[in-house]
NUSE-474321 format. One record per residue (C-alpha): residue number from 1; x, y, z. Coordinates in steps of 0.05 Angstrom, whole numbers, m for minus. Each point is the difference from the previous one (the first is absolute). Last residue first. Example, Ala and Ser with C-alpha at 12.3 -4.5 7.8 and 13.67 -1.06 7.14 Angstrom:
<pts>
<pt><seq>2</seq><xx>273</xx><yy>m21</yy><zz>143</zz></pt>
<pt><seq>1</seq><xx>m27</xx><yy>m69</yy><zz>13</zz></pt>
</pts>
This chain:
<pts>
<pt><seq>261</seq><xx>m1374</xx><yy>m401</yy><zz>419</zz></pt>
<pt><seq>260</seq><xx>m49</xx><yy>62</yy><zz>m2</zz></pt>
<pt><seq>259</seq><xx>22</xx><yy>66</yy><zz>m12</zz></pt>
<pt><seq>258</seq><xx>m40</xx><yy>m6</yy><zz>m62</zz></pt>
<pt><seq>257</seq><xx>32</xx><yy>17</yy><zz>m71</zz></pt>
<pt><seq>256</seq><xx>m41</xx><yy>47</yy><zz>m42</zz></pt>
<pt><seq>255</seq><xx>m43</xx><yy>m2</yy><zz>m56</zz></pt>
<pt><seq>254</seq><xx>m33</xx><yy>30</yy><zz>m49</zz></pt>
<pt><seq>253</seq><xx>m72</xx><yy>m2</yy><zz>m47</zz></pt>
<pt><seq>252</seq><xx>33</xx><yy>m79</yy><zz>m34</zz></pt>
<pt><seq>251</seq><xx>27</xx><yy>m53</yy><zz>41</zz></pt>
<pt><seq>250</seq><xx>77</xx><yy>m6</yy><zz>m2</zz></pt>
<pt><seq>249</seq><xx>5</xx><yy>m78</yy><zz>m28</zz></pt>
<pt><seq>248</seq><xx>20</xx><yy>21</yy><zz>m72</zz></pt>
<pt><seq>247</seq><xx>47</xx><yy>66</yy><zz>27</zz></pt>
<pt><seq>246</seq><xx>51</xx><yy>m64</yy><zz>41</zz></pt>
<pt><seq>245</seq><xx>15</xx><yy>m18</yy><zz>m75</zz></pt>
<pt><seq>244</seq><xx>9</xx><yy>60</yy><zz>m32</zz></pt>
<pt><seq>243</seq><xx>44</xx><yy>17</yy><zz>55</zz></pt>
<pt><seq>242</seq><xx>44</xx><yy>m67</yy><zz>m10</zz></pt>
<pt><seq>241</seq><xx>22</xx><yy>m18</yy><zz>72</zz></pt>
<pt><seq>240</seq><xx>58</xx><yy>16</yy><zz>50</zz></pt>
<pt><seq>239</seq><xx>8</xx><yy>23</yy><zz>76</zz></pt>
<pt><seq>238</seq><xx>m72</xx><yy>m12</yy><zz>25</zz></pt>
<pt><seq>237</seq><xx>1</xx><yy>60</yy><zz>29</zz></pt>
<pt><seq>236</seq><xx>36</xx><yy>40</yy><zz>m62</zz></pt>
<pt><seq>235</seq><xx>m54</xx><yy>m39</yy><zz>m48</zz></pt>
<pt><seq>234</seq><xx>m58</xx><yy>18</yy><zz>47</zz></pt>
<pt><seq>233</seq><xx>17</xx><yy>69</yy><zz>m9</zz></pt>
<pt><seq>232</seq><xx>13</xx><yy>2</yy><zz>m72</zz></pt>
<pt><seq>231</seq><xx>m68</xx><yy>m23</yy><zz>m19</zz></pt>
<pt><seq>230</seq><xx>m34</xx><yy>43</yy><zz>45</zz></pt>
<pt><seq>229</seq><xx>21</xx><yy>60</yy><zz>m40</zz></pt>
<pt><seq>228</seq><xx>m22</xx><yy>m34</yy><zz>m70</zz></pt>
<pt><seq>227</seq><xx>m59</xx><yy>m32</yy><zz>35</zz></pt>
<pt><seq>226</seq><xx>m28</xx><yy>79</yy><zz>18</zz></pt>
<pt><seq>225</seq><xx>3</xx><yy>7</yy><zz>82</zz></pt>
<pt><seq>224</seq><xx>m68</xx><yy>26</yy><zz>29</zz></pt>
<pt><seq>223</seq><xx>m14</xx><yy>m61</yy><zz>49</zz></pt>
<pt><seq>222</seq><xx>m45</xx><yy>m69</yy><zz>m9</zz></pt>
<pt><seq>221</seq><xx>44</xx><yy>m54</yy><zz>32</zz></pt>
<pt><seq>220</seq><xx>70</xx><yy>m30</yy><zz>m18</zz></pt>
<pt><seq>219</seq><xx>28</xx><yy>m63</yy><zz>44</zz></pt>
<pt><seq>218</seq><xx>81</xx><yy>m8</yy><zz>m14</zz></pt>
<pt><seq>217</seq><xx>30</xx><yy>m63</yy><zz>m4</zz></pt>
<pt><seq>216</seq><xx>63</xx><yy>m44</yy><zz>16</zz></pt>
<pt><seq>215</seq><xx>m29</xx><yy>m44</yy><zz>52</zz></pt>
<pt><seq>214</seq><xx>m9</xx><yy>m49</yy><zz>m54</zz></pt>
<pt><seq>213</seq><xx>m52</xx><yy>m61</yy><zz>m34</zz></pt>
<pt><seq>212</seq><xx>m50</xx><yy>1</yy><zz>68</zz></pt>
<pt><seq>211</seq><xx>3</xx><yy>75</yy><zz>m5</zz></pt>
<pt><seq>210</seq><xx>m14</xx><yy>4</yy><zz>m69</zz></pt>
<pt><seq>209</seq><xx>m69</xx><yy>m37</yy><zz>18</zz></pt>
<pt><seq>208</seq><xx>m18</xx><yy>36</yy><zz>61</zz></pt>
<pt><seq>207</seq><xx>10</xx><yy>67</yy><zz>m33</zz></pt>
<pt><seq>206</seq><xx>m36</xx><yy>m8</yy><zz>m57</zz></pt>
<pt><seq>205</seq><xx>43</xx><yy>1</yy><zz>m58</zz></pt>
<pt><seq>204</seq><xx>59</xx><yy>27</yy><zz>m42</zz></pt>
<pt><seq>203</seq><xx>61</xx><yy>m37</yy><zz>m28</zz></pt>
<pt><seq>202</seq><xx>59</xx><yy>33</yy><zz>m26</zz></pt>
<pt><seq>201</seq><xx>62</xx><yy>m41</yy><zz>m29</zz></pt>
<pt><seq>200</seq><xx>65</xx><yy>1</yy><zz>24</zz></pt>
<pt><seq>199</seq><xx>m3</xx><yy>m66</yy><zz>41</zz></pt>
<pt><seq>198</seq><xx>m65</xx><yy>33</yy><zz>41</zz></pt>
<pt><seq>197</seq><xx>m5</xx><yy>65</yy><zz>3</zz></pt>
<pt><seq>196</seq><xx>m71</xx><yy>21</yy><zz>23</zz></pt>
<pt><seq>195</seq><xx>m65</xx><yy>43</yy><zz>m2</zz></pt>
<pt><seq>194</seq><xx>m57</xx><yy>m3</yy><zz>57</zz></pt>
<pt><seq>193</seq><xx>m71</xx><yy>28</yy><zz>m8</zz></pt>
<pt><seq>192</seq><xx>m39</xx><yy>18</yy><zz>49</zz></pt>
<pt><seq>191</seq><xx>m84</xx><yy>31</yy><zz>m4</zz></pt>
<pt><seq>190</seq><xx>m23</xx><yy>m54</yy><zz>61</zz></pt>
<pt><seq>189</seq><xx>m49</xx><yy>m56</yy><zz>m23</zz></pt>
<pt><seq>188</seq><xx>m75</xx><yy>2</yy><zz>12</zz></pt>
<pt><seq>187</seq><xx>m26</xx><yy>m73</yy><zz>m29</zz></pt>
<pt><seq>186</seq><xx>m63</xx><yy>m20</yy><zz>m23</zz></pt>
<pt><seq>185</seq><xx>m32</xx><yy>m54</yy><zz>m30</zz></pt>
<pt><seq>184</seq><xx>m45</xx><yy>5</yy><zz>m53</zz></pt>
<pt><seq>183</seq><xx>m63</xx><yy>m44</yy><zz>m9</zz></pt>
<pt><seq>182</seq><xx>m42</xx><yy>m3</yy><zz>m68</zz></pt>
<pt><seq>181</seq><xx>17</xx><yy>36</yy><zz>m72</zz></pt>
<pt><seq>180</seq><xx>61</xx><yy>50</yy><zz>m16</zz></pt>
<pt><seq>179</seq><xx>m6</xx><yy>34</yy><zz>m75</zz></pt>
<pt><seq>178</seq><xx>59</xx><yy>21</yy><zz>m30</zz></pt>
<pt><seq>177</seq><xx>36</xx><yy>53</yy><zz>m16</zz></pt>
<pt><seq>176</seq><xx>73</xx><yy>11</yy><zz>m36</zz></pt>
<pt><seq>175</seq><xx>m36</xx><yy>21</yy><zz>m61</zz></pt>
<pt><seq>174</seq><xx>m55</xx><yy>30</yy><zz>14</zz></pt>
<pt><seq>173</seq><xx>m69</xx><yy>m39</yy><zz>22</zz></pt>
<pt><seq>172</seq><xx>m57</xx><yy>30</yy><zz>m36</zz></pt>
<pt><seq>171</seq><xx>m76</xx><yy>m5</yy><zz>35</zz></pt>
<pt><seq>170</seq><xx>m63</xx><yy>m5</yy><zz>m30</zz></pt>
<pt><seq>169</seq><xx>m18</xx><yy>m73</yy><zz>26</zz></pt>
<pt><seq>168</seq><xx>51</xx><yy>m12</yy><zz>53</zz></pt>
<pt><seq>167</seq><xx>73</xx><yy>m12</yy><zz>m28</zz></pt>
<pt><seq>166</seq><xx>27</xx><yy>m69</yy><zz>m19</zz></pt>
<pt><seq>165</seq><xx>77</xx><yy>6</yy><zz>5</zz></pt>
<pt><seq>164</seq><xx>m4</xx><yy>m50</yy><zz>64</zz></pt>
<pt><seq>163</seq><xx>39</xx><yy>0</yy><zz>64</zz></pt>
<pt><seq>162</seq><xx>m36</xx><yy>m60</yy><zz>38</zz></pt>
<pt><seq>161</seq><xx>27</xx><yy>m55</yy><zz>m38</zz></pt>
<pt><seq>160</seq><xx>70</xx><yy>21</yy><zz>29</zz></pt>
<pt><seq>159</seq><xx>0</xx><yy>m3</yy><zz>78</zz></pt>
<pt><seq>158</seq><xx>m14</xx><yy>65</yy><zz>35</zz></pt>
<pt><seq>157</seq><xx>44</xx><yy>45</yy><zz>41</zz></pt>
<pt><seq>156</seq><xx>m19</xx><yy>74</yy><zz>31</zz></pt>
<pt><seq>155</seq><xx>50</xx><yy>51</yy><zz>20</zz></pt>
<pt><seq>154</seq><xx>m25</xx><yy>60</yy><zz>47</zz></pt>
<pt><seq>153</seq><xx>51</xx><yy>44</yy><zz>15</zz></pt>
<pt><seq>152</seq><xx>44</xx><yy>33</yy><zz>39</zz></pt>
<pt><seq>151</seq><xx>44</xx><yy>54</yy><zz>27</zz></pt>
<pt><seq>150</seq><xx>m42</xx><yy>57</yy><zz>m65</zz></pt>
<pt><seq>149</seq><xx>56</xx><yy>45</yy><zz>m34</zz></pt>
<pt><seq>148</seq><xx>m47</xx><yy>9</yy><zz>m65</zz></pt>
<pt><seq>147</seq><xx>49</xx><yy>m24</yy><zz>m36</zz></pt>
<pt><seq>146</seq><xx>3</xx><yy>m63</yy><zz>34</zz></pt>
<pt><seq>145</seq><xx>m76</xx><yy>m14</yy><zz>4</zz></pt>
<pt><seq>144</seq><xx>6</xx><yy>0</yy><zz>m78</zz></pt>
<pt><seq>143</seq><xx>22</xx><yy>m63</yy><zz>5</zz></pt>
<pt><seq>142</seq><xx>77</xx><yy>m30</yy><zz>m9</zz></pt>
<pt><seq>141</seq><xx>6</xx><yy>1</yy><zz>74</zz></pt>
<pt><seq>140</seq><xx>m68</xx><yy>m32</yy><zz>6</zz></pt>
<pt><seq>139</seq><xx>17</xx><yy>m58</yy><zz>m41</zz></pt>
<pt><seq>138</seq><xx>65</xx><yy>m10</yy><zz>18</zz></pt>
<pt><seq>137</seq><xx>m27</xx><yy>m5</yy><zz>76</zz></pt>
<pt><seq>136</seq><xx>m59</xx><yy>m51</yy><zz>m17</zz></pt>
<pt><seq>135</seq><xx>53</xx><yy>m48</yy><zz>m30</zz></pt>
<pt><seq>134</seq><xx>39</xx><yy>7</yy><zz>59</zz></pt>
<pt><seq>133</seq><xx>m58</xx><yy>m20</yy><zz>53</zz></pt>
<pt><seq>132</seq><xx>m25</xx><yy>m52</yy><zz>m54</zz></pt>
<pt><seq>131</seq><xx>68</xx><yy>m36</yy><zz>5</zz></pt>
<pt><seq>130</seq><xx>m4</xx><yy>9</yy><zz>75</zz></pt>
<pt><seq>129</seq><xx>m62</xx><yy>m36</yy><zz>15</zz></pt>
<pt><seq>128</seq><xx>21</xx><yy>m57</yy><zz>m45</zz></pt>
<pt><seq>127</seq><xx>6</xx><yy>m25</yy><zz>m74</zz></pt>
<pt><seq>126</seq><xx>m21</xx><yy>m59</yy><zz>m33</zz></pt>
<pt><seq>125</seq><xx>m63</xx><yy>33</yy><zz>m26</zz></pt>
<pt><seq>124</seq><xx>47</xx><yy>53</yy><zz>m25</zz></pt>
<pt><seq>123</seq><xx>28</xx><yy>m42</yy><zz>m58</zz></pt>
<pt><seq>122</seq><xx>25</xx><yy>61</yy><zz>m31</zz></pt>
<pt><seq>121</seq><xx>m16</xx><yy>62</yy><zz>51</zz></pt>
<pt><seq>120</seq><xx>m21</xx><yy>56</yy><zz>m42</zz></pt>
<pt><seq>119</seq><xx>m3</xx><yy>69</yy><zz>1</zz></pt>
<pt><seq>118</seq><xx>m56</xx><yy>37</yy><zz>m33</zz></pt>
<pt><seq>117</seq><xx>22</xx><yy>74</yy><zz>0</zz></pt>
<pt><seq>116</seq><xx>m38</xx><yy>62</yy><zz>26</zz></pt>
<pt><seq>115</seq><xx>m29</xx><yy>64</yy><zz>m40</zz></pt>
<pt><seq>114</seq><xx>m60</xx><yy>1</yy><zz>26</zz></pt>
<pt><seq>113</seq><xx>m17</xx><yy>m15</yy><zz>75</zz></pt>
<pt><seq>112</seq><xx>m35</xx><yy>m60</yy><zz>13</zz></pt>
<pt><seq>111</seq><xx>63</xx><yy>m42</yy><zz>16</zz></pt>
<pt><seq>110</seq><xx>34</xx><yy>m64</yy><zz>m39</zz></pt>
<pt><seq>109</seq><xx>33</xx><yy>m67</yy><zz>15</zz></pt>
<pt><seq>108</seq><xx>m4</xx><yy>m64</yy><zz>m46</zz></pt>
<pt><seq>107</seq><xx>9</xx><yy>m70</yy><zz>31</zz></pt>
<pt><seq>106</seq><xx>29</xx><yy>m61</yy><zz>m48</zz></pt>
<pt><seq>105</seq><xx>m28</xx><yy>m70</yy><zz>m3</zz></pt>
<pt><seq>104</seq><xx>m37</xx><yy>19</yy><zz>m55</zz></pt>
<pt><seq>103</seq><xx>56</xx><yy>29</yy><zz>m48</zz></pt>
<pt><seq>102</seq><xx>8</xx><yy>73</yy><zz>m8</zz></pt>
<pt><seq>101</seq><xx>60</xx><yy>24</yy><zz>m51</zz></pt>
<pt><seq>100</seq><xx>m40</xx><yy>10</yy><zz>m61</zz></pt>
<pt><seq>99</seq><xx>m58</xx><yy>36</yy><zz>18</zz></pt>
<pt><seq>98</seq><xx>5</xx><yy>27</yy><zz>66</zz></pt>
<pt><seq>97</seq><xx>81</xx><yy>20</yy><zz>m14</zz></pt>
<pt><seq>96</seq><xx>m8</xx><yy>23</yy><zz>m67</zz></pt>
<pt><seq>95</seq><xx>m64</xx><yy>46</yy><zz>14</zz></pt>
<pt><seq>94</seq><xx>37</xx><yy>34</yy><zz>62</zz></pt>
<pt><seq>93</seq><xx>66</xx><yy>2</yy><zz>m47</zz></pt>
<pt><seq>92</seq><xx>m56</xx><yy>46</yy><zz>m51</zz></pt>
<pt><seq>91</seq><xx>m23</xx><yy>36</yy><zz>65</zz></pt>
<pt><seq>90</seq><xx>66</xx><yy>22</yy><zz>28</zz></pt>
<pt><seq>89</seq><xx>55</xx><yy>m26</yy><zz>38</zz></pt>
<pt><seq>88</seq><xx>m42</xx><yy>m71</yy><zz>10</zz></pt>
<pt><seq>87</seq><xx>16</xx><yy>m48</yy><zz>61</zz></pt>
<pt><seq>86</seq><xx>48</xx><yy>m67</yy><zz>13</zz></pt>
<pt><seq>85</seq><xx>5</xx><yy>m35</yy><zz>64</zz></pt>
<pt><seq>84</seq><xx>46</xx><yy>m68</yy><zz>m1</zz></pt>
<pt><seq>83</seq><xx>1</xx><yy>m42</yy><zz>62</zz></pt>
<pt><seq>82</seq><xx>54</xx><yy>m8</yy><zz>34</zz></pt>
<pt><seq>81</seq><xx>m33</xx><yy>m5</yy><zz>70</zz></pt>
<pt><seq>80</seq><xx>32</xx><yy>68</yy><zz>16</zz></pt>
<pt><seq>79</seq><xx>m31</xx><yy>29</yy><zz>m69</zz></pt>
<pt><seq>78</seq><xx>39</xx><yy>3</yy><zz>m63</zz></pt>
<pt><seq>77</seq><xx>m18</xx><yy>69</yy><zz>m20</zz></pt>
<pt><seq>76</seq><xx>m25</xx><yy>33</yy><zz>m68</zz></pt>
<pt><seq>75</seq><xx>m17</xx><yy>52</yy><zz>m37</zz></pt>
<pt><seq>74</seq><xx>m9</xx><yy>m9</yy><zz>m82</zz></pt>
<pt><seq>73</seq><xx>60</xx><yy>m6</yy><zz>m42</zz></pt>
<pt><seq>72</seq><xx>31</xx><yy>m48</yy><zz>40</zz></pt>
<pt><seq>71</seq><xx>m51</xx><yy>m61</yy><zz>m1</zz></pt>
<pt><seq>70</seq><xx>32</xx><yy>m26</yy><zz>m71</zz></pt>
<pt><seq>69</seq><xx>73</xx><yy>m6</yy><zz>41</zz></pt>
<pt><seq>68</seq><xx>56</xx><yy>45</yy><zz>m34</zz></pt>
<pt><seq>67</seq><xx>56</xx><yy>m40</yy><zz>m23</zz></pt>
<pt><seq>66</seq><xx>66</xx><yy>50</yy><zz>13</zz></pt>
<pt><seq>65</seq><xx>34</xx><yy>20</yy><zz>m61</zz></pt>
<pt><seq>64</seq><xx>m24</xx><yy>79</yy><zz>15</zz></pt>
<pt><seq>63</seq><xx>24</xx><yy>m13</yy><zz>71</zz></pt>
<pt><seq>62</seq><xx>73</xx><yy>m30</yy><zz>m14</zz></pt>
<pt><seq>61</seq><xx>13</xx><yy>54</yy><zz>m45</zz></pt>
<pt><seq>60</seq><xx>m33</xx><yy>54</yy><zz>51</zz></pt>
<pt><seq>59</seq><xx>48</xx><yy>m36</yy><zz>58</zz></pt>
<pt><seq>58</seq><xx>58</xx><yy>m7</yy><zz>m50</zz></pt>
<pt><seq>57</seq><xx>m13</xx><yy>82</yy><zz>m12</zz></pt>
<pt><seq>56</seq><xx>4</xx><yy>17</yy><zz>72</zz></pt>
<pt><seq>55</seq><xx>63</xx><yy>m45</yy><zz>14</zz></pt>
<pt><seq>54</seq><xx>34</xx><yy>48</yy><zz>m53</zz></pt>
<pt><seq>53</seq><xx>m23</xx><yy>62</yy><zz>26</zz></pt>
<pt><seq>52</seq><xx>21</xx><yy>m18</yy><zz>68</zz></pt>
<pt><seq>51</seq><xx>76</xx><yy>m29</yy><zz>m28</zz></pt>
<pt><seq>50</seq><xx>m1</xx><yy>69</yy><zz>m40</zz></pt>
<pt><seq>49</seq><xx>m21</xx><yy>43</yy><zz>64</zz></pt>
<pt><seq>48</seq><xx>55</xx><yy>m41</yy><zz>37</zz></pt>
<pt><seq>47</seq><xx>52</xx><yy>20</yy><zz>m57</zz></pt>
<pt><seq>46</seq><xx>m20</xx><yy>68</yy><zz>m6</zz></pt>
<pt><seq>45</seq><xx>11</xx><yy>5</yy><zz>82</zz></pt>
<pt><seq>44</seq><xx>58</xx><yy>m34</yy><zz>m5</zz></pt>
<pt><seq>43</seq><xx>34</xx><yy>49</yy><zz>m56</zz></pt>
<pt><seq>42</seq><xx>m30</xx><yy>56</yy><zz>36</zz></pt>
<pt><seq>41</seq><xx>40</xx><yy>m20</yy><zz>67</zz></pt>
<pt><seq>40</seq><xx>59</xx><yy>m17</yy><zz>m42</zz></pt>
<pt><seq>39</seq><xx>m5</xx><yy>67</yy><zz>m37</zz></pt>
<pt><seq>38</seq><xx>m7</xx><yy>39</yy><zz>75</zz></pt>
<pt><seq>37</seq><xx>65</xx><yy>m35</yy><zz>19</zz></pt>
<pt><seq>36</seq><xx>31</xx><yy>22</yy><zz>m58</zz></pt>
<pt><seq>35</seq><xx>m15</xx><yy>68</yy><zz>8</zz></pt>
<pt><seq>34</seq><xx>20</xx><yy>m3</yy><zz>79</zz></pt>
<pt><seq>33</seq><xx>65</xx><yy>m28</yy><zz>m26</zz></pt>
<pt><seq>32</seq><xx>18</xx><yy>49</yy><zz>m53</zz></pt>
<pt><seq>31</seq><xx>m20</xx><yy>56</yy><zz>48</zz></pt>
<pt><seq>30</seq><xx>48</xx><yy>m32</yy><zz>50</zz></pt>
<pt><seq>29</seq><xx>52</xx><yy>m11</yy><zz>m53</zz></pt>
<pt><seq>28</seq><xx>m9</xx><yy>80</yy><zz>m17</zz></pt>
<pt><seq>27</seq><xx>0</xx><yy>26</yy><zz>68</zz></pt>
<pt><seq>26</seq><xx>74</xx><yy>m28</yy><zz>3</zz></pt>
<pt><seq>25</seq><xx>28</xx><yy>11</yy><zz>m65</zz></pt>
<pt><seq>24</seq><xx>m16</xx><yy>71</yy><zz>27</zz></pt>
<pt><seq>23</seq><xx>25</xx><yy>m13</yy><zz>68</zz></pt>
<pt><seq>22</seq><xx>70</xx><yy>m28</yy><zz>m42</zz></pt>
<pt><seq>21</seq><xx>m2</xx><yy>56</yy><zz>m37</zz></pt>
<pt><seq>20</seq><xx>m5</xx><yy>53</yy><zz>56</zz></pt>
<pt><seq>19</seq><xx>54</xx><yy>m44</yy><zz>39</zz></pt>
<pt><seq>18</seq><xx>44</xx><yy>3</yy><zz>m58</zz></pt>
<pt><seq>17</seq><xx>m4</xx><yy>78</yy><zz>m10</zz></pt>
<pt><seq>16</seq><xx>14</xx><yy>4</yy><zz>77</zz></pt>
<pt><seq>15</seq><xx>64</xx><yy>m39</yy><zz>m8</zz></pt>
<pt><seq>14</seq><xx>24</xx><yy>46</yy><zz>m50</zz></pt>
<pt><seq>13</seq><xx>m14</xx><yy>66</yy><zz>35</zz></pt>
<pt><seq>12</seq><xx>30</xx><yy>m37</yy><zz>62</zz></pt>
<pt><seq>11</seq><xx>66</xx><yy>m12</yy><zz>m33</zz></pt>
<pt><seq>10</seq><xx>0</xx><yy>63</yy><zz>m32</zz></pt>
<pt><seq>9</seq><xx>m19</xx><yy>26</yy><zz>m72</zz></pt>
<pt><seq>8</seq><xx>33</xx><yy>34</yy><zz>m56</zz></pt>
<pt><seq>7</seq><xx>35</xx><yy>m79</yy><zz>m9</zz></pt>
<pt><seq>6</seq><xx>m68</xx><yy>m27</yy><zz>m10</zz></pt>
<pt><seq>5</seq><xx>4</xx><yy>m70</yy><zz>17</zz></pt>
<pt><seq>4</seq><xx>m20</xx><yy>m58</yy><zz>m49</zz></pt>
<pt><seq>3</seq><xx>m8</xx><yy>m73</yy><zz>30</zz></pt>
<pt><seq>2</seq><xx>8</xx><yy>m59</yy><zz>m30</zz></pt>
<pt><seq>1</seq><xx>m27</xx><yy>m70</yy><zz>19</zz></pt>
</pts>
């Protein structure tokens, strides 16, 4: 290593332009290193956001290839004595589901109130007190008792051969309507809902019957929050979850997570 003096300068003259160089050099290696520490830290940070974003789009891939079950695109709940519930979304899926998916050992749920699904309980004559309890629950939560912000509700069941298209002399059923003849039994369920992760994938249900398949669940009831909104706060609680997918079992008119657990 050389070292230039300026002969028109002294000793300490010489030594002192050294030490401002050298504090110089100085500042500039720490700058160097704080810059390169803040690169790494972006670096990592792109790189986790690119692992995240990657993992995100093998979960949609793995999604859209998934094998959707014929019962999923209307609502539906395995109840707690596994028994499959399935109800209409509108009045066309109401028509689909009375029509071509009710067999006669089957039970189908509805209320008096316009505007409510028929849920059904396939091979419901097999199925107990608590079956019916659930199935009674969807239906109400999905009626128009929920918009209107109403704790309960009266659910009625009947067996197949007495739900009938045949409307009373002068009379026009709508689509979506049909006609209910002899004894109804009733049923006044609580206005809950429950929503859950479960292996990655989002399940939503009566309370009692997500609750006997996880303890990982939210319960929703009738509130002010828009789906969209609510969406994203049951997906932070519940720590994962597609948001479409937790919006299809979010009752429609609001909602709002209960206290309650």
């Amino acid at each position: 290593m050389e070292i230039e003096f300026e002969l028109n300068k002294s000793v300490d003259e010489n030594a002192g332009t050294y030490f401002n160089k050298a504090k110089k050099a100085k500042s500039k290696l720490e700058g160097a290193k704080k810059a390169l520490a803040e690169s790494n830290a972006k670096l990592a940070k792109l790189m986790k956001e690119e692992d995240k974003f990657v993992e995100e789009e093998q979960k949609k891939e793995i999604k859209r290839n998934k094998k959707r079950e014929w019962y999923e695109k209307f609502h539906w709940f395995i109840s707690s004595e596994s028994f499959l519930c399935i109800g209409g979304r509108d009045a066309s899926s109401n028509e689909i589901v009375v029509k071509k998916h009710t067999d006669k050992n089957d039970l189908v749920f509805h209320t008096d109130m316009a505007g409510s699904p028929f849920f059904v309980i396939k091979d419901g004559q097999n199925a107990g007190e608590a079956t019916r309890a659930e199935a009674a629950q969807a239906t109400a939560v999905y009626s128009r008792a929920w918009k209107l912000g109403h704790g309960t509700a009266e659910v009625f069941y009947v067996n197949p051969d007495q739900v009938s298209k045949d409307a009373q002399p002068g009379e026009f059923l709508a689509k979506g309507s049909f006609m209910i003849k002899g004894k109804t039994n009733y049923i006044k369920p609580k206005l809950e809902y429950a929503i859950a992760l479960v292996k990655d994938e989002i399940i939503g249900g009566p309370v009692n019957a997500i609750e006997s398949q996880t303890k990982k669940f939210v319960i929703v009831i009738s509130g002010r929050n828009k789906k969209s909104a609510l969406a994203k706060k049951i997906k932070a609680k519940l720590g994962g979850g597609d948001l479409d997918d937790i919006i299809k079992f979010i009752p429609s008119g609001g909602a709002e997570i209960s206290k309650r657990k």
